[in-house]
PAFIFI-192616 format. One record per residue: x, z, y of N, C-alpha, C in turn. Coordinates in nm, 4 decimals, decimal comma. Example, Ala and Ser with C-alpha at 12.3 -4.5 7.8 and 13.67 -1.06 7.14 Angstrom:
REM residues 2
nX = 1,3190 nZ = 0,7800 nY = -0,5690 caX = 1,2300 caZ = 0,7800 caY = -0,4500 cX = 1,3200 cZ = 0,7800 cY = -0,3300
nX = 1,2850 nZ = 0,7080 nY = -0,2250 caX = 1,3670 caZ = 0,7140 caY = -0,1060 cX = 1,2900 cZ = 0,7870 cY = 0,0030
***
This chain:
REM residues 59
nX = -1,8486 nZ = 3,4893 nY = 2,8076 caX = -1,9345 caZ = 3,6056 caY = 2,8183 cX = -1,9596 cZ = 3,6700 cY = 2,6814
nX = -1,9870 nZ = 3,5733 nY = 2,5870 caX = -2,0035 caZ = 3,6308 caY = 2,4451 cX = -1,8780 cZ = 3,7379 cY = 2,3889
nX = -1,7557 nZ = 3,6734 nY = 2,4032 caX = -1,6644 caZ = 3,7855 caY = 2,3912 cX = -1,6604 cZ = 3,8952 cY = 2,4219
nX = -1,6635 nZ = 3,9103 nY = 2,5582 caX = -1,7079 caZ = 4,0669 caY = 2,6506 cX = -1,8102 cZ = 4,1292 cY = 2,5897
nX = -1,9258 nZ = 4,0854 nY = 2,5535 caX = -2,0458 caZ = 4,1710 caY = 2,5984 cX = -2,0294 cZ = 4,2144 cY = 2,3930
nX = -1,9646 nZ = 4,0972 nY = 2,2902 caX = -1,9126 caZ = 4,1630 caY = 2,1765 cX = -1,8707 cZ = 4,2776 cY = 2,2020
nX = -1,7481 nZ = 4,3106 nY = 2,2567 caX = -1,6653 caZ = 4,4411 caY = 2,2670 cX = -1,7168 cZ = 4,4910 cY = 2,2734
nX = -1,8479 nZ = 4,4795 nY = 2,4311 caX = -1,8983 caZ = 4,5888 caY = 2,4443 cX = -1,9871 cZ = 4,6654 cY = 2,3617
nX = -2,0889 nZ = 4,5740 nY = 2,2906 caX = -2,1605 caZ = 4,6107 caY = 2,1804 cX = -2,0519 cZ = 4,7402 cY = 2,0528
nX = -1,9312 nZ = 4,6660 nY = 2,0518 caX = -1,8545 caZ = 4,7138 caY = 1,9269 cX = -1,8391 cZ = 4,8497 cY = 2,0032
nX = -1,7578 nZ = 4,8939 nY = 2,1098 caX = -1,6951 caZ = 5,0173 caY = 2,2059 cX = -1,8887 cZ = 5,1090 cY = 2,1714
nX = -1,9858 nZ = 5,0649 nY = 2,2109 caX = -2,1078 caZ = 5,1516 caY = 2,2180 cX = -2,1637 cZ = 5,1804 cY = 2,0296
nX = -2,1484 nZ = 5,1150 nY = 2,0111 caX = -2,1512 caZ = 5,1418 caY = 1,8608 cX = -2,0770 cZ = 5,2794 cY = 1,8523
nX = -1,9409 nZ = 5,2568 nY = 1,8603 caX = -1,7848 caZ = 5,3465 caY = 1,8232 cX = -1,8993 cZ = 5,4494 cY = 1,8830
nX = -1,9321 nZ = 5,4590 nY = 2,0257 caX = -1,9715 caZ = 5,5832 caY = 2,1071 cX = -2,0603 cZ = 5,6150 cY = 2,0219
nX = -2,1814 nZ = 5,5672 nY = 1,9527 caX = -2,3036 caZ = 5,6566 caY = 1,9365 cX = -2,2556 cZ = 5,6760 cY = 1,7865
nX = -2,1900 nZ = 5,6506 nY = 1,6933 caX = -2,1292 caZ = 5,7053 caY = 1,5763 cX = -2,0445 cZ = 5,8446 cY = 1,6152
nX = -1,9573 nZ = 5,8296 nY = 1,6880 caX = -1,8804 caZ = 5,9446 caY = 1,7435 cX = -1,9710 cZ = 6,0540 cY = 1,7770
nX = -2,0343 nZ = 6,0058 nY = 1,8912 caX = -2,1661 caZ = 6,1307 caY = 1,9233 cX = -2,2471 cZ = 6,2165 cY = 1,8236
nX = -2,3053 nZ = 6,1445 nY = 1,6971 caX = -2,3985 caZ = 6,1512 caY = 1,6035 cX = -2,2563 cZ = 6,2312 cY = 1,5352
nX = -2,1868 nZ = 6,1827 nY = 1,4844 caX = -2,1120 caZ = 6,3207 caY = 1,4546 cX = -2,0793 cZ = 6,4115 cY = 1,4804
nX = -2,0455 nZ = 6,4398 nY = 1,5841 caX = -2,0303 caZ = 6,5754 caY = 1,7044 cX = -2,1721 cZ = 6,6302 cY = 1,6775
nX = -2,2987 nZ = 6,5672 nY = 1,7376 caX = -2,3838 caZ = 6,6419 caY = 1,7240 cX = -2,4153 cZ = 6,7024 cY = 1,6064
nX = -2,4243 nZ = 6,6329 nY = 1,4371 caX = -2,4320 caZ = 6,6866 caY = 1,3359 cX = -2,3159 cZ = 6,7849 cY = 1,3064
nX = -2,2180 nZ = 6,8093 nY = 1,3507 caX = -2,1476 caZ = 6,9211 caY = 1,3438 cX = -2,1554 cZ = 6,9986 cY = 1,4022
nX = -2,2322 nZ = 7,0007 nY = 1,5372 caX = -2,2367 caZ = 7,0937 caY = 1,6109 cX = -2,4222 cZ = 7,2511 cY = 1,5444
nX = -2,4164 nZ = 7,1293 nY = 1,4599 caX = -2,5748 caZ = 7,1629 caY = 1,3684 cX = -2,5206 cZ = 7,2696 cY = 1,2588
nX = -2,4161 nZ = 7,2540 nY = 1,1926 caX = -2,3400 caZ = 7,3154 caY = 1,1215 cX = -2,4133 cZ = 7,4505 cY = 1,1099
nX = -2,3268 nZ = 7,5323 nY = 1,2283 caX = -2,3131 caZ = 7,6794 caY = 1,2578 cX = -2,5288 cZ = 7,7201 cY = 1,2180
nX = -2,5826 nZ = 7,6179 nY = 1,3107 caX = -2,6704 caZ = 7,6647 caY = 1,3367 cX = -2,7740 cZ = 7,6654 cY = 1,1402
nX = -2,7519 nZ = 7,5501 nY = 1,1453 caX = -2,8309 caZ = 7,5511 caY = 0,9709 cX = -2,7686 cZ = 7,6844 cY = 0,8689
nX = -2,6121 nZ = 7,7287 nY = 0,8866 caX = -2,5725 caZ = 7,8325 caY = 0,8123 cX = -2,6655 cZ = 7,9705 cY = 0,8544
nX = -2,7215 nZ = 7,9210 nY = 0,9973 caX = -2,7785 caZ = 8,0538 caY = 1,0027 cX = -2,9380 cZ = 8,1180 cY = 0,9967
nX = -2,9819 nZ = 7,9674 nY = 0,9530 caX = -3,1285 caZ = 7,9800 caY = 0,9300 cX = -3,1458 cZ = 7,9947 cY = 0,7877
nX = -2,9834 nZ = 7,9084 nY = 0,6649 caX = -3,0032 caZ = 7,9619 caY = 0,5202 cX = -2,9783 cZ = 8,1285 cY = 0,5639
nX = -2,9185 nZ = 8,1499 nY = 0,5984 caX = -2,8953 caZ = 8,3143 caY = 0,5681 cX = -3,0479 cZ = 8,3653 cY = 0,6262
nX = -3,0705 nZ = 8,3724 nY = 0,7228 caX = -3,2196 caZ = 8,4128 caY = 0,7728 cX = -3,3498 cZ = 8,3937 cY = 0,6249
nX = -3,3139 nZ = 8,2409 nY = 0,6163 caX = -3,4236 caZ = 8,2806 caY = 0,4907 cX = -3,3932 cZ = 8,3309 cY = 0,3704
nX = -3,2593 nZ = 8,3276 nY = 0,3480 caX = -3,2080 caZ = 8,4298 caY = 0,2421 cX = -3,2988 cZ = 8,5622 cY = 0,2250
nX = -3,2501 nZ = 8,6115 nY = 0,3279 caX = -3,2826 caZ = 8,7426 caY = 0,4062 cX = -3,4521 cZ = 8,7788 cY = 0,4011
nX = -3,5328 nZ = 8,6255 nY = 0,4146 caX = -3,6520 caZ = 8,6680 caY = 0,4147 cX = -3,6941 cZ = 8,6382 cY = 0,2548
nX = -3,6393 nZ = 8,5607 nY = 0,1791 caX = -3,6778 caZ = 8,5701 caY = 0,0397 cX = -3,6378 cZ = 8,7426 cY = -0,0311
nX = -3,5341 nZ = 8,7851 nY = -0,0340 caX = -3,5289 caZ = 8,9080 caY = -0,0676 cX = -3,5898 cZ = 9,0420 cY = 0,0303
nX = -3,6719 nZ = 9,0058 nY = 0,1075 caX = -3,7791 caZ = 9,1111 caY = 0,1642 cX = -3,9080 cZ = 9,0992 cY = 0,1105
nX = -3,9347 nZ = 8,9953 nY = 0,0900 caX = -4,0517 caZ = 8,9017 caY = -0,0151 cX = -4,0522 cZ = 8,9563 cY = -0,1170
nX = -3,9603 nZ = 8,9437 nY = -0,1990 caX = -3,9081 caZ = 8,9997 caY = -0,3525 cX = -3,9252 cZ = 9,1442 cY = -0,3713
nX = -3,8819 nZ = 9,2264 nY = -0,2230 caX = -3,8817 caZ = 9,3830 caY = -0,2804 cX = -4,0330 cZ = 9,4023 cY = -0,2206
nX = -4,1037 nZ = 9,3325 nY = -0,1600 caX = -4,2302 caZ = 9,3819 caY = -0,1181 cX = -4,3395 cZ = 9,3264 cY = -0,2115
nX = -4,3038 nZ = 9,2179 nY = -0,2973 caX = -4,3469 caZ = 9,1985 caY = -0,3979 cX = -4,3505 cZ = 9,2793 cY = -0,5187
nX = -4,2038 nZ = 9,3523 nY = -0,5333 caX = -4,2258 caZ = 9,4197 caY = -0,6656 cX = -4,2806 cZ = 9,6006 cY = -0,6249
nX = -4,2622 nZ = 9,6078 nY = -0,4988 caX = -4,3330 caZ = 9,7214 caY = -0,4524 cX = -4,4819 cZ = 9,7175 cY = -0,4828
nX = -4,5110 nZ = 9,6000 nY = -0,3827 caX = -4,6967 caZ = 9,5755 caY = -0,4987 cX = -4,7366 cZ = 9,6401 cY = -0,6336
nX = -4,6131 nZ = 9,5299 nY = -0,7128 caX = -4,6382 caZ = 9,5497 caY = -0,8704 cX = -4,6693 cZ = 9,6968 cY = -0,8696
nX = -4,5375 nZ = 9,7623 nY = -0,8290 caX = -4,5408 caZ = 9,9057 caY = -0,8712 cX = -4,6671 cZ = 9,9604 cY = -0,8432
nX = -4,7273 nZ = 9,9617 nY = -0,6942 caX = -4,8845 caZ = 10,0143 caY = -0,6759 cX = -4,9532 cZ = 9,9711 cY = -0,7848
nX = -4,9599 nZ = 9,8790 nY = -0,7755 caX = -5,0974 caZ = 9,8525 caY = -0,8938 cX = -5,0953 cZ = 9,8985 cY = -1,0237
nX = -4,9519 nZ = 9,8918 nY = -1,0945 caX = -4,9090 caZ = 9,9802 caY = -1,2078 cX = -4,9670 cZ = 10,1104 cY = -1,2020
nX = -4,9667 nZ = 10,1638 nY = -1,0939 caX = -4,9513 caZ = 10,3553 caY = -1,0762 cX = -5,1145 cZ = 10,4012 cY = -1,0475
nX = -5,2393 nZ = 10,2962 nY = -1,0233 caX = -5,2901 caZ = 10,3133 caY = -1,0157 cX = -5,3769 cZ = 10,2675 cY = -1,1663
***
């Protein structure tokens, strides 16, 4: 029995390594698109920041 239920341990291992990679790749696409999103929101930050500056300068 010890033999068998080895394999089996080893075969479910293989599975949840395999899986955990698939899933972290499948994460990929999605993390490229939350850096760009906050890209996107740091340089709206930046020009609404130096828009400030400018008010307060002009006043």
């Amino acid at each position: 029995m010890d033999p068998v239920l080895r394999q089996f341990r080893d075969q479910v291992l293989y599975l949840k390594h395999n899986l955990n990679a698939a899933a972290i790749g499948s994460l990929r696409g999605t993390a490229d698109s939350i850096q760009a999103n906050i890209q996107r929101l740091v340089e709206q930050m930046n020009r609404s920041i130096a828009e400030a500056d400018r008010f307060i300068q002009a006043l």
